[in-house]
GUSENU-171899 format. One record per residue (C-alpha): chain; x, y, z. Coordinates in nm, 2 decimals, padded with zeros to 4 digits. Example, Ala and Ser with C-alpha at 12.3 -4.5 7.8 and 13.67 -1.06 7.14 Angstrom:
<sites>
SITE  ch       x       y       z
SITE   A   01.23  -00.45   00.78
SITE   A   01.37  -00.11   00.71
</sites>
This chain:
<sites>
SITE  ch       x       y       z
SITE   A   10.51   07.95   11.09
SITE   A   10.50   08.14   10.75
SITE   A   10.68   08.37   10.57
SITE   A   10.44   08.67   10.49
SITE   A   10.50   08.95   10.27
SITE   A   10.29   09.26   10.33
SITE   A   10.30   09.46   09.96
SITE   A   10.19   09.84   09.97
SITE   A   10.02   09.81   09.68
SITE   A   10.01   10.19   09.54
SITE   A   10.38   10.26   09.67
SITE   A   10.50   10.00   09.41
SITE   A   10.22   10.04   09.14
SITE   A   10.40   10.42   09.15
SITE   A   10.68   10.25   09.14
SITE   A   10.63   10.01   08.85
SITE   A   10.50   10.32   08.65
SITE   A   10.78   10.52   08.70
SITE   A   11.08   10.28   08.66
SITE   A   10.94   10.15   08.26
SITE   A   10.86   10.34   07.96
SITE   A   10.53   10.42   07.82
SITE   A   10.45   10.11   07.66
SITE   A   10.10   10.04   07.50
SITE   A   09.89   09.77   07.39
SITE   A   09.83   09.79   07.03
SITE   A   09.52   09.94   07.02
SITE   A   09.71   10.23   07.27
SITE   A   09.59   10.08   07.60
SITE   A   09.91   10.19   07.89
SITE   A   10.05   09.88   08.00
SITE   A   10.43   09.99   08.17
SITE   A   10.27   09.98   08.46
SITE   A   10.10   09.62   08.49
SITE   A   10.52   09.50   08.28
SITE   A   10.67   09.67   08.56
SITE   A   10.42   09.49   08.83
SITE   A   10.50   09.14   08.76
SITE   A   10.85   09.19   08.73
SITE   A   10.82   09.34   09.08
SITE   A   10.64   09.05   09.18
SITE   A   10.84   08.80   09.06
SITE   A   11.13   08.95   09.18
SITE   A   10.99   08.94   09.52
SITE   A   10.91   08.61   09.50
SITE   A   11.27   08.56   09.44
SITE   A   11.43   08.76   09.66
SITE   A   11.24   08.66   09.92
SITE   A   11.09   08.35   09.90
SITE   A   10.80   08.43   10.11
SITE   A   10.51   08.15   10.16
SITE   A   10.24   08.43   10.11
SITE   A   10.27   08.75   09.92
SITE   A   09.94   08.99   10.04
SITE   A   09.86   09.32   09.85
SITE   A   09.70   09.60   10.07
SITE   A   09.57   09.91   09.82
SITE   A   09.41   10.24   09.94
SITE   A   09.05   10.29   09.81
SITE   A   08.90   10.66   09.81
SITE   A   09.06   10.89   10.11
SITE   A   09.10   10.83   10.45
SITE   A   08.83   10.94   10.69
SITE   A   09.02   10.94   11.02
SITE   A   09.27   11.14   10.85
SITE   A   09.10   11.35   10.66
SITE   A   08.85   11.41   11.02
SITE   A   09.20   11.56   11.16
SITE   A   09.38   11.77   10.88
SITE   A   09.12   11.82   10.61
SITE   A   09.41   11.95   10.36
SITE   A   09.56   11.59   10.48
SITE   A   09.73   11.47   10.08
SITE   A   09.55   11.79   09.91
SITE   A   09.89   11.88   09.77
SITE   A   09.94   11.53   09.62
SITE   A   09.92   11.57   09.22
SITE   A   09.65   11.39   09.06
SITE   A   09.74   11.03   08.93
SITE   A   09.84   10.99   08.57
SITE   A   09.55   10.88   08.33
SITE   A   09.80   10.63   08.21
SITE   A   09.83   10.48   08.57
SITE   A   09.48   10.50   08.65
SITE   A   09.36   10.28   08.33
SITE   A   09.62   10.02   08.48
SITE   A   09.52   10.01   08.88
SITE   A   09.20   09.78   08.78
SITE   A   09.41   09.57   08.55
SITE   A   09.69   09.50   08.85
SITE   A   09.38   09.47   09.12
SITE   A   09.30   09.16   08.86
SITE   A   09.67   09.08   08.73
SITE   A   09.74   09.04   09.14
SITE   A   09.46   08.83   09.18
SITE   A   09.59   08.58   08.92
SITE   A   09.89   08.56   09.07
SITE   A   09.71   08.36   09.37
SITE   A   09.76   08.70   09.62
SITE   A   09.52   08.79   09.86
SITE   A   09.41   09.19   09.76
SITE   A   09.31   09.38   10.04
SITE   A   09.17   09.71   10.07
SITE   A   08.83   09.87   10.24
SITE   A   08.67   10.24   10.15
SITE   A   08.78   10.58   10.41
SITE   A   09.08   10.29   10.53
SITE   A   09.44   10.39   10.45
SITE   A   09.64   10.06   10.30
SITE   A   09.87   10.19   10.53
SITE   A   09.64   10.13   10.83
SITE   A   09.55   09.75   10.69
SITE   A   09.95   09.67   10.69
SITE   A   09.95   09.78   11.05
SITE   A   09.69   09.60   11.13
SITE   A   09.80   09.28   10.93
SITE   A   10.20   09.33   11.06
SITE   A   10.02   09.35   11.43
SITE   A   09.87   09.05   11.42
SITE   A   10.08   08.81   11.22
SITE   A   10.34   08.92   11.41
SITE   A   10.14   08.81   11.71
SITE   A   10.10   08.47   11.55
SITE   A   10.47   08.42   11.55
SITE   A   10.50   08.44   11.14
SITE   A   10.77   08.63   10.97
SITE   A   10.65   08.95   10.84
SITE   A   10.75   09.17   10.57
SITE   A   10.62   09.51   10.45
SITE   A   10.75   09.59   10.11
SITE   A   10.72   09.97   10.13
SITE   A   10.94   10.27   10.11
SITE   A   10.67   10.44   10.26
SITE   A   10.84   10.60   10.64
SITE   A   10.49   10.55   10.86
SITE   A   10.53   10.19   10.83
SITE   A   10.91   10.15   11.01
SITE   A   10.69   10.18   11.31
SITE   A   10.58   09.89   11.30
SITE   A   10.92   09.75   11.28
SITE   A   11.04   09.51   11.54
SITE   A   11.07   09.14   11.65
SITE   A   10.98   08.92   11.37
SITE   A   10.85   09.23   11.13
SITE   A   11.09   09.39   10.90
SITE   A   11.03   09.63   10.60
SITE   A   11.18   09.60   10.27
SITE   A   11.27   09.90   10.08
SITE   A   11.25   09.92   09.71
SITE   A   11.49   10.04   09.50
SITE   A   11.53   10.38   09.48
SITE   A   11.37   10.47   09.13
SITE   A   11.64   10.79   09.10
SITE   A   11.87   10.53   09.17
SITE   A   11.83   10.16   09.10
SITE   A   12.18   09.97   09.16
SITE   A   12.09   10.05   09.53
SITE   A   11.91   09.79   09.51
SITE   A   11.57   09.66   09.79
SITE   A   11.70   09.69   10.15
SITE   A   11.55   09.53   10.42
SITE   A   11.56   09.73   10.83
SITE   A   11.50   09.57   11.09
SITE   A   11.49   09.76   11.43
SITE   A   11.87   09.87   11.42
SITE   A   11.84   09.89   11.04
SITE   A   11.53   10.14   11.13
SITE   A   11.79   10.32   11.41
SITE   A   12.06   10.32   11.14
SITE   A   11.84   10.49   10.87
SITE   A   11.61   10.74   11.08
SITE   A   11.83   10.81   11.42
SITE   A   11.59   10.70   11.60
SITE   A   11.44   10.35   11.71
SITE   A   11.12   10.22   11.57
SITE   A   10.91   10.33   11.88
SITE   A   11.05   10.71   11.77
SITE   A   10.94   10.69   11.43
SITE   A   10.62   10.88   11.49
SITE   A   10.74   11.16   11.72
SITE   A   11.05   11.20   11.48
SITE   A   10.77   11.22   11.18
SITE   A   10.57   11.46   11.38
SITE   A   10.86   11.69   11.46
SITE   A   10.99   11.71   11.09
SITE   A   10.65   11.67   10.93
SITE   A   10.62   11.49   10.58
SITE   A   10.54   11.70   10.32
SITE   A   10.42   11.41   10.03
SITE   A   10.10   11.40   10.32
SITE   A   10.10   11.76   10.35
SITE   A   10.18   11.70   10.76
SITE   A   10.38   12.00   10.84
SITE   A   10.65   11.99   11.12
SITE   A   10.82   12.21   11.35
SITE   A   10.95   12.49   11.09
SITE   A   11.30   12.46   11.11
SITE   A   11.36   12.15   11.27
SITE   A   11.55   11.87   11.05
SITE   A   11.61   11.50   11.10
SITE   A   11.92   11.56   11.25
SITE   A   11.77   11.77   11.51
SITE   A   11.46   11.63   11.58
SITE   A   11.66   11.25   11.60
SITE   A   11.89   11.45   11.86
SITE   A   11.59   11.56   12.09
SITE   A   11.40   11.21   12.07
SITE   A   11.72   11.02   12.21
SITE   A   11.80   11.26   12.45
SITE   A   11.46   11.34   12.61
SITE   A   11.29   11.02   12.49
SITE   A   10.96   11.14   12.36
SITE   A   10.81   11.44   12.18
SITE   A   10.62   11.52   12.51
SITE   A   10.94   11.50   12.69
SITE   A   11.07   11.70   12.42
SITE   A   10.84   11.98   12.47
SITE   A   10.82   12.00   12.86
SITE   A   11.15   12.05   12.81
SITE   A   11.18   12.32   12.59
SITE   A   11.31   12.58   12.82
SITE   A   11.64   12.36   12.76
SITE   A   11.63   12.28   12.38
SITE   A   11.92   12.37   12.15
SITE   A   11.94   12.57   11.93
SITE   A   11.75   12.83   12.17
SITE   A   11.54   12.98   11.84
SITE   A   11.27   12.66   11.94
SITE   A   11.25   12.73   12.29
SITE   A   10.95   12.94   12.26
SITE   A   10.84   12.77   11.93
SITE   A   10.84   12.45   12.07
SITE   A   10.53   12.52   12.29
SITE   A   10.38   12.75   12.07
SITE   A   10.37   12.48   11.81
SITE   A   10.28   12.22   12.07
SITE   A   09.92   12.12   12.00
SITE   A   09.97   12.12   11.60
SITE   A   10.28   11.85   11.68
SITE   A   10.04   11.68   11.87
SITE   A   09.77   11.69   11.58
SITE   A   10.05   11.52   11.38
SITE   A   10.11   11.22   11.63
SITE   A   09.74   11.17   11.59
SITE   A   09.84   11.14   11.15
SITE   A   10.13   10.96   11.14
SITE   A   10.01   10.69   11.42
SITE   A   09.87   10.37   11.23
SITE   A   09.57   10.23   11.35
SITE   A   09.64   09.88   11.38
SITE   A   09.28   09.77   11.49
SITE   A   09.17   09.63   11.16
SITE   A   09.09   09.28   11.09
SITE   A   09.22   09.19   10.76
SITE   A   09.08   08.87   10.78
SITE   A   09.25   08.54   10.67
SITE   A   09.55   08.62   10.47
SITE   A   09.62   08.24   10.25
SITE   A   09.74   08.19   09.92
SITE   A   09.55   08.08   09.64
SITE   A   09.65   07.90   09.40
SITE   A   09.75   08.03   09.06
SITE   A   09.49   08.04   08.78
SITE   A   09.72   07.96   08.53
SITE   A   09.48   07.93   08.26
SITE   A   09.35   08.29   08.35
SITE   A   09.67   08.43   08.42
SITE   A   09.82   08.34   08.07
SITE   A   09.48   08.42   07.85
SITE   A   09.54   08.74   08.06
SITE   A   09.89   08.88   07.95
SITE   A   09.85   08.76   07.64
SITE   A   09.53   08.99   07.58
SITE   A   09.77   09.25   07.77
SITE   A   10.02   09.19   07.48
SITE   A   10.28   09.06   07.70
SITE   A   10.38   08.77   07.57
SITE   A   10.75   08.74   07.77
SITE   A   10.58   08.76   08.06
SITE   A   10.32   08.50   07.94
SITE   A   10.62   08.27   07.89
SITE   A   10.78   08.29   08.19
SITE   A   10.47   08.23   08.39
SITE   A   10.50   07.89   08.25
SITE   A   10.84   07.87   08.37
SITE   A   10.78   07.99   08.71
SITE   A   10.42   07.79   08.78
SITE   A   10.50   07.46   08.58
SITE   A   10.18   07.39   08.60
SITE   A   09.96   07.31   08.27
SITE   A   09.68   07.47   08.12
SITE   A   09.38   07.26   08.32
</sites>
């Protein structure tokens, strides 16, 4: 069985951008993003020393989303021209690499993992998702774990890796949770609002004491603090709504996930018309392999 890493593609691309300065190609074309890319790849490949690396990106909104809560991500600020010049440029840089890119249109990346974790899992490999993104600790759980990047506010963290108890041990509740805890305190980078009022803390305390959100709410006559015990049915069908969000559909066929092998002759006439010569370098360093 093989070692499979599952790469949210736009959470690190984000990432990348973030973590490097503006740096340009001479003729002023952004490149930060595709430096900070293969240094996040490579470290990966490191780190992990994964057989497969796959890279799952979103392309254009999500319809089953969007079908439920229509102001679903309307609050998220538009993507930086800067990135947006690069996301074509890492599609291809990824592609180099020898990594299968997945992504299909109205399908949320986060949907493909799911679907990918779901079924390699099934196969008996060892899966990875290399997200900080909180839906996907859902599918944590027997042989799938999920790898958190460094915090960009805070890098000497380090990546951290949960499996179920690490998922427990973060959230305060057990994978199987993770989406009635998300639905309770909502997550406001998706525009999903929760229960008003109601915190981790609290909503973790609920879960593990009634079991389930439903539980939760035929319960409320019992819930403490007593300020939700009206609010909690009021609000019932909206927390319900939000199951329906932060649920990954996991019924996508992602096809055949292999590696293929590196086009080193590409790759190196690649960064080297990126301007990044260093990482041209250590490409032959880390691929050996000559110029065929």
């Amino acid at each position: 069985m093989s070692k499979i890493l599952l790469v949210d593609g736009y959470n690190i691309t984000f990432r990348s951008y973030y973590a490097l300065p503006d740096l340009t190609r001479s003729d002023g074309l952004p490149t930060g993003a595709l430096h900070g890319w293969i240094k996040a790849m490579w470290k990966l490949e490191d780190l992990e020393q994964p057989d497969i690396i796959a890279v799952f990106f979103d392309e254009g909104g999500s319809d089953r989303h969007l079908a439920i809560l229509p102001d679903y991500k309307a609050n998220r600020d538009e993507t930086p021209e800067a990135l947006e010049q690069q996301v074509p440029l890492i599609r291809e840089l990824t592609s180099l690499l020898g990594y299968p890119v997945r992504s299909q249109r109205g399908i949320e990346a986060d949907d493909l993992i799911g679907s990918a974790a779901r079924i390699l899992g099934e196969q008996g490999h060892e899966v990875v998702i290399v997200s900080a993104d909180k839906d996907l600790a859902q599918c944590v759980g027997g042989n799938v774990t999920q790898l958190l990047p460094a915090p960009t506010a805070n890098p000497r963290i380090g990546w951290r890796k949960l499996d179920a108890e690490g998922v427990t041990e973060k959230f305060g509740v057990a994978p199987e949770l993770v989406v009635d805890y998300l639905a309770l305190i909502g997550d406001t980078s998706d525009n999903i609002p929760g229960l008003k009022g109601c915190g981790p803390k609290t909503a973790a305390k609920w879960l593990n004491e009634f079991g389930s959100l439903e539980n939760t709410i035929a319960n409320a006559a019992d819930i403490k603090p007593p300020r939700f015990r009206e609010q909690l049915p009021a609000f019932a069908d909206d927390l319900r709504r939000n199951v329906k969000l932060v649920t990954l559909d996991t019924s996508f066929d992602c096809g055949q996930i292999e590696r293929a092998p590196v086009e080193m002759r590409k790759l190196v006439d690649f960064l080297e018309l990126m301007e990044m010569k260093q990482s041209a370098d250590q490409a032959y360093e880390r691929y050996g392999l000559g110029l065929g």
